[in-house]
C-alpha positions as a Markdown table, in Angstrom:
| # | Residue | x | y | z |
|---|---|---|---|---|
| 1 | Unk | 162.2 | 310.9 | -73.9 |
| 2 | Unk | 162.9 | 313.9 | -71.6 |
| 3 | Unk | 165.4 | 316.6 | -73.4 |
| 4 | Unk | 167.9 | 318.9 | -71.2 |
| 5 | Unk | 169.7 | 321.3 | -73.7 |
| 6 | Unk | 173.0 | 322.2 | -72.6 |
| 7 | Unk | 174.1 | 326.0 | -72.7 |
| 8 | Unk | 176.4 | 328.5 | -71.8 |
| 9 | Unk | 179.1 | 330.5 | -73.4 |
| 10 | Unk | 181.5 | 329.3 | -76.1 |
| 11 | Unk | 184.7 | 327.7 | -74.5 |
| 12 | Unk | 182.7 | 326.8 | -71.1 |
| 13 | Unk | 183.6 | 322.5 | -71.8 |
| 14 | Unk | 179.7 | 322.0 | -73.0 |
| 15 | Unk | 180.9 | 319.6 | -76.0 |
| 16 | Unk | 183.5 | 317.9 | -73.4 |
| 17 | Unk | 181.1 | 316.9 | -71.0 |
| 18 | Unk | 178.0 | 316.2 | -73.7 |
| 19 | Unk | 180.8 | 313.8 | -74.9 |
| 20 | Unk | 181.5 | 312.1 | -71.3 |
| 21 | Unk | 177.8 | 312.0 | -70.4 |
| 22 | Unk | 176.7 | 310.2 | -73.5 |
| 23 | Unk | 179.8 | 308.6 | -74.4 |
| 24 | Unk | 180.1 | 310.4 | -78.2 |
| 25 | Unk | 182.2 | 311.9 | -80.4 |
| 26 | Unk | 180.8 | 315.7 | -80.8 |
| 27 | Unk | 184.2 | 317.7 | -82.3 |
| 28 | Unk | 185.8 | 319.7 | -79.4 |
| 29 | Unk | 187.8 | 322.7 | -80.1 |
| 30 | Unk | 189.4 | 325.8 | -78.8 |
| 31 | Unk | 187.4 | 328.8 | -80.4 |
| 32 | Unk | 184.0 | 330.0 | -80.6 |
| 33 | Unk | 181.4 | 328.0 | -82.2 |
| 34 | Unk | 183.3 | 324.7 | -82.5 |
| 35 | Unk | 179.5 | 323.0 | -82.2 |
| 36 | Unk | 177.2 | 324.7 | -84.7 |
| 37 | Unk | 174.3 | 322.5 | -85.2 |
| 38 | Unk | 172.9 | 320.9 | -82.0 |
| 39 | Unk | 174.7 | 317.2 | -81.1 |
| 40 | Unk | 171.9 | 314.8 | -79.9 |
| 41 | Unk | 172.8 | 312.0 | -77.4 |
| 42 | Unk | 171.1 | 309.9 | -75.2 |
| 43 | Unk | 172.0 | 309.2 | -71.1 |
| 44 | Unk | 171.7 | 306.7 | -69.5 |
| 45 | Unk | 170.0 | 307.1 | -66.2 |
| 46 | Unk | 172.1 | 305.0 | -63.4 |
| 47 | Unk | 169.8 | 303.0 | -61.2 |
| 48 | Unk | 171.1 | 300.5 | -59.2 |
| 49 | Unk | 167.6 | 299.0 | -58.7 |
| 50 | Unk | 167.5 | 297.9 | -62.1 |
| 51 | Unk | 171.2 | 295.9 | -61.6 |
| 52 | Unk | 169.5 | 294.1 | -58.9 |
| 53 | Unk | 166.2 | 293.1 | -61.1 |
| 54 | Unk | 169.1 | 292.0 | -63.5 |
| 55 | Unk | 170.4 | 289.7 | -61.1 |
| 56 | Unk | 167.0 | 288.6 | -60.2 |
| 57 | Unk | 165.8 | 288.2 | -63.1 |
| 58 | Unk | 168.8 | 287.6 | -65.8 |
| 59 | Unk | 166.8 | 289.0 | -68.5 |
| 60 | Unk | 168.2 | 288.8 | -72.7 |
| 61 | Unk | 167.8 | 292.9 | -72.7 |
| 62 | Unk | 168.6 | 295.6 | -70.2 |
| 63 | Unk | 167.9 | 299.0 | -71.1 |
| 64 | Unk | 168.1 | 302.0 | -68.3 |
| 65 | Unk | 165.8 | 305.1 | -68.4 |
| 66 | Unk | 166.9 | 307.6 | -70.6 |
| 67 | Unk | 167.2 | 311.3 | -70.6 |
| 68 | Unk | 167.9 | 313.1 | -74.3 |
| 69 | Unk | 170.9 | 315.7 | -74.0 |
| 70 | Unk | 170.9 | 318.6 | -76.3 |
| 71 | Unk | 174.3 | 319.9 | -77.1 |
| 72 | Unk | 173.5 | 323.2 | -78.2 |
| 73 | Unk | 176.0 | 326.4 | -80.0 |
| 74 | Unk | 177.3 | 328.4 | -77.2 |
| 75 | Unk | 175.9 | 331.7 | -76.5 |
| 76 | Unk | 177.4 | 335.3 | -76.6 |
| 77 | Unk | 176.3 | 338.8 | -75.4 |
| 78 | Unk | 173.7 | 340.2 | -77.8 |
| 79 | Unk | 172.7 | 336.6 | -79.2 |
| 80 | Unk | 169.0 | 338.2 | -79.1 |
| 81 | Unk | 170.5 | 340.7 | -81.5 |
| 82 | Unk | 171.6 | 338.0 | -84.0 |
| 83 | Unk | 175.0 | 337.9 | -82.7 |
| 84 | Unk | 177.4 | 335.2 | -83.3 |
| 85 | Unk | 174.5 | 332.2 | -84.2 |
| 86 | Unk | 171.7 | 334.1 | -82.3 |
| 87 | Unk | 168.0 | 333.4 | -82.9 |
| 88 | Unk | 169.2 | 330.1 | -84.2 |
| 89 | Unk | 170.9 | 329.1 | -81.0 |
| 90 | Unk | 167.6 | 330.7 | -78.8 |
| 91 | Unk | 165.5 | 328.9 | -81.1 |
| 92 | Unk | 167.3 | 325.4 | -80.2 |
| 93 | Unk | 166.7 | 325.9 | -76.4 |
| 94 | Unk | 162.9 | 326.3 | -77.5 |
| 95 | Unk | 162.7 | 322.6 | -78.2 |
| 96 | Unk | 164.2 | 321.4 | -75.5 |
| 97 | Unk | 162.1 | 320.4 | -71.8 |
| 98 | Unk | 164.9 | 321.9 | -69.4 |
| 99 | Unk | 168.2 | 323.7 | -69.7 |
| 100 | Unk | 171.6 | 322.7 | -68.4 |
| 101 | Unk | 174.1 | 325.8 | -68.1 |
| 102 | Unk | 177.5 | 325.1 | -68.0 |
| 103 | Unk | 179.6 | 327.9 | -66.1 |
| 104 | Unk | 183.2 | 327.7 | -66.7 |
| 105 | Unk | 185.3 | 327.7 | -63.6 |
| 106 | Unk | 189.0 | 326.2 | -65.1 |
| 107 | Unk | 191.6 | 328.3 | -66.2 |
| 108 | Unk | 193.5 | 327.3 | -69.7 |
| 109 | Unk | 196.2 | 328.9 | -71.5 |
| 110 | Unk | 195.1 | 327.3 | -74.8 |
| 111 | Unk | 191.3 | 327.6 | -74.2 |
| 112 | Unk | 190.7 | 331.9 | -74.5 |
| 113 | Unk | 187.6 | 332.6 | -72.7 |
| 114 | Unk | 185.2 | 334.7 | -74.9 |
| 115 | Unk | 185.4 | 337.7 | -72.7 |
| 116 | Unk | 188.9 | 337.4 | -72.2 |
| 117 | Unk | 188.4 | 337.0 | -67.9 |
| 118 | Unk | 187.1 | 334.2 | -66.1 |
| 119 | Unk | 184.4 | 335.4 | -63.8 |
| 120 | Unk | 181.2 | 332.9 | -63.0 |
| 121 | Unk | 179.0 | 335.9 | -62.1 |
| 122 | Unk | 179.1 | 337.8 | -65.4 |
| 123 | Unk | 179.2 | 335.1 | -67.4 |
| 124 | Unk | 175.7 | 334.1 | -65.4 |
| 125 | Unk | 174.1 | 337.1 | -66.0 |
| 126 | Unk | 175.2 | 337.5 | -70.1 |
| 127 | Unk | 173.4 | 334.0 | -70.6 |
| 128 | Unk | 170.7 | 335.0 | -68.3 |
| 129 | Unk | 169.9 | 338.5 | -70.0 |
| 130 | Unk | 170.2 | 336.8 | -73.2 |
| 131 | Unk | 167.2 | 334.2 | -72.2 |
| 132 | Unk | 165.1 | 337.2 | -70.6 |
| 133 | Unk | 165.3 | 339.7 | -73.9 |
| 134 | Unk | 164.3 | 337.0 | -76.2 |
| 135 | Unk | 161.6 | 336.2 | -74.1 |
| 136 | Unk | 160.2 | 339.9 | -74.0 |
| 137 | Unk | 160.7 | 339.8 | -77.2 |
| 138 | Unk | 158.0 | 337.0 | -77.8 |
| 139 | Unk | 156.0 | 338.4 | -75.6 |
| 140 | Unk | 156.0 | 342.0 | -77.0 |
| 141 | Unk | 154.7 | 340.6 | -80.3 |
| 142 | Unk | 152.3 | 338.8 | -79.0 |
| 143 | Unk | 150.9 | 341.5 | -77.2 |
| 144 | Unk | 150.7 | 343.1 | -80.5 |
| 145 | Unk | 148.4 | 340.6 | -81.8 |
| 146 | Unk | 146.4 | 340.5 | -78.3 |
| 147 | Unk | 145.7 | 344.3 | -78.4 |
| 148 | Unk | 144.6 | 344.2 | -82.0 |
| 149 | Unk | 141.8 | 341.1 | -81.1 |
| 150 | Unk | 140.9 | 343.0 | -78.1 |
| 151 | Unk | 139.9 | 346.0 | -79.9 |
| 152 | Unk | 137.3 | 343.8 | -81.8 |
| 153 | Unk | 136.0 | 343.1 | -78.7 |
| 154 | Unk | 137.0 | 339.4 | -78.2 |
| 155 | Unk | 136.6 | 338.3 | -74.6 |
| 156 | Unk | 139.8 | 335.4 | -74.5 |
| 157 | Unk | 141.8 | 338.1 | -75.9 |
| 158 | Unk | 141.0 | 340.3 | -73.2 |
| 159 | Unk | 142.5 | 337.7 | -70.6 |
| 160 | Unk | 145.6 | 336.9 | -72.5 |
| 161 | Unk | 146.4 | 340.4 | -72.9 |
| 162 | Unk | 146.6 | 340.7 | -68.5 |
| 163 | Unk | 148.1 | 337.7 | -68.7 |
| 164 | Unk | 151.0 | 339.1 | -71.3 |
| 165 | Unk | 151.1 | 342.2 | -69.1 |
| 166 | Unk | 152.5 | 340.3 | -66.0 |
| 167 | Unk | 155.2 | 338.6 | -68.2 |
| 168 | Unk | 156.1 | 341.8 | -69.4 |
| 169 | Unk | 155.9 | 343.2 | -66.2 |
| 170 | Unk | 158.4 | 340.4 | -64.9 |
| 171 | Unk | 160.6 | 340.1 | -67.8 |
| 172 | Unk | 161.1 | 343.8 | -67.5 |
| 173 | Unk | 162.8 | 343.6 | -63.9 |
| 174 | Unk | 164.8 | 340.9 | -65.0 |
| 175 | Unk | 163.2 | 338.4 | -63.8 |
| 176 | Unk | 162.5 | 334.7 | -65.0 |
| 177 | Unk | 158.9 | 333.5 | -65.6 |
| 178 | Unk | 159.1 | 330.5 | -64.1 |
| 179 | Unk | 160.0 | 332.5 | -60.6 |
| 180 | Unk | 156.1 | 333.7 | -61.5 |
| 181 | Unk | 153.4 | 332.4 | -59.5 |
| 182 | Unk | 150.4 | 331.4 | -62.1 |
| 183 | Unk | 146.8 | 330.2 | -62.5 |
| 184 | Unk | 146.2 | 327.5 | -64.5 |
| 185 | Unk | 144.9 | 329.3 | -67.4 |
| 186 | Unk | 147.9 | 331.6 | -67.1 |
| 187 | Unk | 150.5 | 328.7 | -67.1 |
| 188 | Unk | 148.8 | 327.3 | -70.6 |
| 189 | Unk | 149.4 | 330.5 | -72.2 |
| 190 | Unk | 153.2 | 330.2 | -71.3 |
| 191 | Unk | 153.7 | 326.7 | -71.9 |
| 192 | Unk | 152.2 | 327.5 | -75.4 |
| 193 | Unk | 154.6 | 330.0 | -76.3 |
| 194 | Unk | 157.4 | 328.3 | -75.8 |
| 195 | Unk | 159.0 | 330.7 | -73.8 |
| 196 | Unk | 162.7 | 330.4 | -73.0 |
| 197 | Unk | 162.8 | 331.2 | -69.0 |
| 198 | Unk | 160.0 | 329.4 | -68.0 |
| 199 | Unk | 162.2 | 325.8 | -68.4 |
| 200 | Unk | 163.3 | 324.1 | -65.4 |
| 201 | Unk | 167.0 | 325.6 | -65.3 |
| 202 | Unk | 170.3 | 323.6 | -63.2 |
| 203 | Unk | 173.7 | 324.7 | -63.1 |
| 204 | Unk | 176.9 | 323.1 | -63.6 |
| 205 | Unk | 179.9 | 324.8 | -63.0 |
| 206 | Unk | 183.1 | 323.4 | -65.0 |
| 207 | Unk | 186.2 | 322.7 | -62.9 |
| 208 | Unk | 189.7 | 321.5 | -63.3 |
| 209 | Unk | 191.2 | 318.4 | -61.4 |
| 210 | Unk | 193.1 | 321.1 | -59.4 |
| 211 | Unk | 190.2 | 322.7 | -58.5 |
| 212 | Unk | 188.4 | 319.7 | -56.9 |
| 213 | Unk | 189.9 | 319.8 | -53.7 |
| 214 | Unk | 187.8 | 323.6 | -53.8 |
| 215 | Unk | 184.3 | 321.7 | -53.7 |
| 216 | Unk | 184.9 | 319.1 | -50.6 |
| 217 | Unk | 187.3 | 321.8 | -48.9 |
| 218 | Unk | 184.5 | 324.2 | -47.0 |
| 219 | Unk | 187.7 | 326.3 | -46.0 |
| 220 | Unk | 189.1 | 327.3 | -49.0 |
| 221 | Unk | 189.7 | 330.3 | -50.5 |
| 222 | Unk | 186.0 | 332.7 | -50.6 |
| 223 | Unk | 187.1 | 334.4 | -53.8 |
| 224 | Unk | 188.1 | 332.0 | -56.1 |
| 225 | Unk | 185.9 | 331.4 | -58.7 |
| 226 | Unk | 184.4 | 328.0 | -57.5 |
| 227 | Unk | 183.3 | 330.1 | -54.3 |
| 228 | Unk | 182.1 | 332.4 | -55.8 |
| 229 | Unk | 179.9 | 330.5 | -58.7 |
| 230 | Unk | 178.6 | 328.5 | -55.8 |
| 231 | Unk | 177.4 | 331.7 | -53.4 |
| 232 | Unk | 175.9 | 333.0 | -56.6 |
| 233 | Unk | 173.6 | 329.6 | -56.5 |
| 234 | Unk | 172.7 | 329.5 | -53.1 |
| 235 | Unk | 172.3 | 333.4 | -52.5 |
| 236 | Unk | 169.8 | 332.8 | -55.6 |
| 237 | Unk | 168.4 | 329.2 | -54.4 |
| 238 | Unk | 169.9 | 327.6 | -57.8 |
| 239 | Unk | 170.0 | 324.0 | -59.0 |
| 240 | Unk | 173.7 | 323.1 | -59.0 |
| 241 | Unk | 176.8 | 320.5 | -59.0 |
| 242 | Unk | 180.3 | 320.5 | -59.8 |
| 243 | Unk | 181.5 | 318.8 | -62.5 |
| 244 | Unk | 185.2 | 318.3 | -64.0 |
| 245 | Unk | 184.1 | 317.1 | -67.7 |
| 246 | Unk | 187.9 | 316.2 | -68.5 |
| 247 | Unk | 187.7 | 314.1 | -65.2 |
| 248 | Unk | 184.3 | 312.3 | -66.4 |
| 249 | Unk | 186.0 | 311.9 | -70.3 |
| 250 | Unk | 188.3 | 309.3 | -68.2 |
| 251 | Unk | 185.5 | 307.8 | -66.0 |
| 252 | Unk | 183.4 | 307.2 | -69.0 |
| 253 | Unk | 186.2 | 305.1 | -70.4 |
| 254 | Unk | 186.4 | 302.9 | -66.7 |
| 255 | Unk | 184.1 | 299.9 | -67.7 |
| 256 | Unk | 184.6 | 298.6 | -64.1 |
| 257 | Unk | 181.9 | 299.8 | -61.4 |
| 258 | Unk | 184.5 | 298.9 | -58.6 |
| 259 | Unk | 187.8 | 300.6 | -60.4 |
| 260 | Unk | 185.6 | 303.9 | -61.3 |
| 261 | Unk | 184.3 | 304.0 | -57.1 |
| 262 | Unk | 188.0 | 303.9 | -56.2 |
| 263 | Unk | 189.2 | 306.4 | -58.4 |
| 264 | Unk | 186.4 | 309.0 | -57.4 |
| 265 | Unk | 186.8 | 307.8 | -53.6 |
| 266 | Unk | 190.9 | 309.2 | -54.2 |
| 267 | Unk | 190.2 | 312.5 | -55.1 |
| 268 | Unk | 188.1 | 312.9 | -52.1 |
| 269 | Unk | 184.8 | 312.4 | -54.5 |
| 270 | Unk | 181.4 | 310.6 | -53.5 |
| 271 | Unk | 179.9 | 310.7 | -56.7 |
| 272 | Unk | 180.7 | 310.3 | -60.1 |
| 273 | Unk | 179.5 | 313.8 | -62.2 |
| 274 | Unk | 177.5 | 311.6 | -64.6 |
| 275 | Unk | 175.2 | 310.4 | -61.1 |
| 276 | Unk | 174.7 | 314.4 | -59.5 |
| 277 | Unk | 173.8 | 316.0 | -62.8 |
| 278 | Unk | 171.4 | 313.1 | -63.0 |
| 279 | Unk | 169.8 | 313.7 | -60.2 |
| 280 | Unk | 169.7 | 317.0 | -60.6 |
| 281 | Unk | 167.8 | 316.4 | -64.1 |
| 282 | Unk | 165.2 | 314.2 | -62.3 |
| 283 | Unk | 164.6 | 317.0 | -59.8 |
| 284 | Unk | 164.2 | 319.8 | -62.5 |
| 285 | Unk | 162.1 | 317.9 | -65.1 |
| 286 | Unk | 159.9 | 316.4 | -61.7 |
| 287 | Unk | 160.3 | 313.3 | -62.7 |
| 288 | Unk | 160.4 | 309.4 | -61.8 |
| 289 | Unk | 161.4 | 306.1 | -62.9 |
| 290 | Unk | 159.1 | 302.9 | -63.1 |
| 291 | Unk | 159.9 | 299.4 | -64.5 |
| 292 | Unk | 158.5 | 296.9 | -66.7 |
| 293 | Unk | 159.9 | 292.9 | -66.9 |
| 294 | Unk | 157.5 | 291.0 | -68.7 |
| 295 | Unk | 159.3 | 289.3 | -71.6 |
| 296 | Unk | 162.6 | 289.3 | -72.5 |
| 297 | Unk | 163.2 | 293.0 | -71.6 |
| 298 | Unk | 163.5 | 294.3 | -68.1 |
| 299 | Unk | 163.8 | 298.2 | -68.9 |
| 300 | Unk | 163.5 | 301.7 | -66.3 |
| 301 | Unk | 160.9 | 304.2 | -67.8 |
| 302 | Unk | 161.3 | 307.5 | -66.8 |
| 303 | Unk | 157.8 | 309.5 | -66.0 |
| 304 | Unk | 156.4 | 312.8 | -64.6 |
| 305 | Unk | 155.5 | 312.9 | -61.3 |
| 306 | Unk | 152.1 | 312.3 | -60.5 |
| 307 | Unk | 151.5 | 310.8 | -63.9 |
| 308 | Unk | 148.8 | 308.2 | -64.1 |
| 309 | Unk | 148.7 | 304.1 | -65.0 |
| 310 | Unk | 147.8 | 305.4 | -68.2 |
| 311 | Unk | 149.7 | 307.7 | -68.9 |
| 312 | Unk | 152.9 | 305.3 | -68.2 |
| 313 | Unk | 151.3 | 302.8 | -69.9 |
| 314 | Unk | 151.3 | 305.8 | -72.9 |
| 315 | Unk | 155.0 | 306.4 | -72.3 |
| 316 | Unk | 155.5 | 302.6 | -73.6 |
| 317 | Unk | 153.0 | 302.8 | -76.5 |
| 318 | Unk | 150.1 | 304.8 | -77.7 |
| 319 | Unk | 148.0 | 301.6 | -78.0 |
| 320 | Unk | 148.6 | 300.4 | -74.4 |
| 321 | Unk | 147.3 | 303.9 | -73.4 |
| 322 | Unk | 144.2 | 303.2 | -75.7 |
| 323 | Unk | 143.2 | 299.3 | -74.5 |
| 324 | Unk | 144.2 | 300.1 | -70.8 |
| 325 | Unk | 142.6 | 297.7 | -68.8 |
| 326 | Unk | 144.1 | 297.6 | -65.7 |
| 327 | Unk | 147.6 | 297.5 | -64.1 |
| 328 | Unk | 149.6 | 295.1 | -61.7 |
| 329 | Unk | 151.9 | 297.1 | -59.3 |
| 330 | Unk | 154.6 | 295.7 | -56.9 |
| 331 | Unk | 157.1 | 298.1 | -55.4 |
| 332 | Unk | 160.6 | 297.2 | -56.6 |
| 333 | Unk | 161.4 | 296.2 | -52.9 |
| 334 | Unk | 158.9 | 293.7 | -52.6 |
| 335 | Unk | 159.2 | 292.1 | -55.4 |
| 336 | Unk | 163.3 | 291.3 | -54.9 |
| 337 | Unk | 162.0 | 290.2 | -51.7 |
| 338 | Unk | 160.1 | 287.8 | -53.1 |
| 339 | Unk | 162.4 | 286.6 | -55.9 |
| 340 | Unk | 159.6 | 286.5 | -59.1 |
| 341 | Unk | 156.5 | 288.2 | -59.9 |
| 342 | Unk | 154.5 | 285.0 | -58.9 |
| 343 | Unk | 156.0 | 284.8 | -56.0 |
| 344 | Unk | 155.3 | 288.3 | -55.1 |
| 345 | Unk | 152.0 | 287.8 | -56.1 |
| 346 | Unk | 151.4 | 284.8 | -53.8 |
| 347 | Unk | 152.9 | 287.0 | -50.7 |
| 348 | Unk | 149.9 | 289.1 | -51.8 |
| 349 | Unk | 152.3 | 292.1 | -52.6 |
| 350 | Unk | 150.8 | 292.5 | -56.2 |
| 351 | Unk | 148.1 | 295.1 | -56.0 |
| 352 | Unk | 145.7 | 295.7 | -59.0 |
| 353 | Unk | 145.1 | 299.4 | -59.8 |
| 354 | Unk | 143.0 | 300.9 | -62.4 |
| 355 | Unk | 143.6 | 303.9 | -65.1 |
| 356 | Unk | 143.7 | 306.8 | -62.0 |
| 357 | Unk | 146.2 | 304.9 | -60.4 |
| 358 | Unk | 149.2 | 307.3 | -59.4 |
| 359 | Unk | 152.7 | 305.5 | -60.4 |
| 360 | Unk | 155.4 | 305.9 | -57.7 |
| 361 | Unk | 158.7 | 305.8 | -58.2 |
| 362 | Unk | 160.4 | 302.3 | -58.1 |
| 363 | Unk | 156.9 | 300.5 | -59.0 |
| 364 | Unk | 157.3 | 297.6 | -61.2 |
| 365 | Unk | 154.2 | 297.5 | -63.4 |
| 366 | Unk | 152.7 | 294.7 | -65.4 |
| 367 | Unk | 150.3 | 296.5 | -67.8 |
| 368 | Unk | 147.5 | 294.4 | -69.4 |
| 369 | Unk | 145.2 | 296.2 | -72.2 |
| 370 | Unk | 143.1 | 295.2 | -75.5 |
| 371 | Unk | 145.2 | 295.2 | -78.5 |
């Protein structure tokens, strides 16, 4: 499963909407460092696709694709330092595949804001510098340890150490290393490290109720802060959405599709918060979502783009991976169309790929293998 840790200051709503995403009960309060060790929950990935292979299929079991969200301490200025849970906290985001930063947007008069103002763009660059300093700080020692091997003559050490030099170089300006263009030996070193900006990175920026009509009115007011969080993100070319997490607290207690659509469609809403921060996660982790229906299970399986019939076959279990044989594919389309998997098969819309075999997104996939 795919992990997206969510961050941001203290006070920003990040336990509120971890709560309304994942329907759980992580403690919400009004000071600092309310969440202290990371809440883990799961979210469900909404895909109408698999409501229709429901219908078609009426299966005993029904489980969506699933993305892991990371509820993680909030961050203050100097965190690198060891301020308020510091190297704790950076040390959470290092586990995590992707990084959800919650900007707060809402004012409250029982909710203080940890610098005492509310403005988006600061608060962006506190978390931001926060992520970059640790990083240098990685890479500094490391560089350490490069130098030393290089003076002994080794030849990979050599490589790493020009390698290091441009994330030095890059981290120096303030700059994030995933905005670095790299070879693939380059981009080994850096996933192998760990290193905090080099994870896919989307933006949500927490609103009140008030504040929606801001995000569907293009005429509103240019300096309030949901203006001016959202010229920060395209100015920058940022991942972002809108989300009220109080708003999606109530959603996530609507059990009915219908009565949920109506109550986004009155405030002027086409989306529910839960669906664009979804999306969003797809886009930054790169990834898409296959299904499988044999036996009593029809279930989504989220995957990395340009992953292999092996390698999904991998993301079910190891030993599928191992005994691969071959795989049966029928785009999702087809095989509603055709009302069964034998039926599709007889239209001839079942297409027998080997290990190479690139999954696309919406392929339904019959995996066969030695046990």
């Amino acid at each position: 499963m795919f992990s997206c840790g969510i961050i941001g200051l203290p006070n920003v709503g990040k336990s509120t909407l971890f709560n309304a995403l994942t329907k759980s009960n992580a403690n919400v309060a009004d000071y600092p460092f309310c969440t202290i060790e990371p809440n883990l929950g799961g979210l469900a990935v909404p895909d109408n696709r698999l409501q229709r292979l429901q219908k078609l299929l009426n299966p005993e079991k029904l489980t969506p694709a699933m993305i892991e969200l990371v509820d993680i301490a909030g961050l203050v200025k100097g965190a690198s330092r060891g301020e308020g849970l510091g190297n704790e906290f950076l040390g959470h985001i290092q586990q995590v595949d992707a990084m959800v930063h919650v900007v707060r947007l809402f004012t409250h008069d029982d909710v203080a804001h940890v610098e005492g103002t509310l403005n988006p763009a600061r608060d962006i660059r506190t978390v931001n510098a926060e992520l970059i300093i640790k990083d240098a700080e990685m890479v500094e020692r490391r560089l350490v340890e490069a130098e030393k091997k290089a003076r002994t003559g080794e030849k990979n050490a050599q490589k790493e150490l020009r390698v290091l030099e441009k994330f030095k170089d890059t981290l120096g300006n303030g700059n994030f290393l995933n905005e670095l263009a790299l070879e693939p030996e380059e981009q080994a070193l850096k996933r192998e490290m760990g290193l905090l900006t080099t994870k896919p990175l989307l933006y949500i920026g927490n609103i009140s109720e008030q504040q929606i009509d801001e995000i569907v009115d293009v005429s509103a007011d240019g300096t309030s802060p949901v203006k001016e969080f959202e010229n920060w993100m395209q100015r920058n070319g940022e991942m972002y959405t809108f989300i009220c997490a109080e708003l999606e607290c109530e959603l996530s207690d609507i059990d009915d599709e219908n009565e949920r659509d109506m109550f986004l469609h009155e405030l002027g809403l086409s989306e529910s918060g839960l669906d664009a921060v979804v999306k969003l996660g797809y886009k930054a982790l790169n990834l898409i979502t296959f299904f499988t229906v044999k036996g009593p299970e029809t279930r989504a399986w989220e995957l990395p783009f340009g992953a292999t019939a092996q390698e999904a076959a991998g993301r079910i279990h190891s030993d599928m991976a191992e005994g691969f044989i071959r795989a049966e594919v029928v785009p999702i389309g087809q095989l509603i169309e055709s009302g069964s998997f034998h039926a599709a098969r007889d239209n001839g819309y079942v297409r027998t790929e080997g290990k190479e075999y690139v999954i696309q997104d919406g392929d339904v996939v019959l995996f066969r293998f030695k046990a």
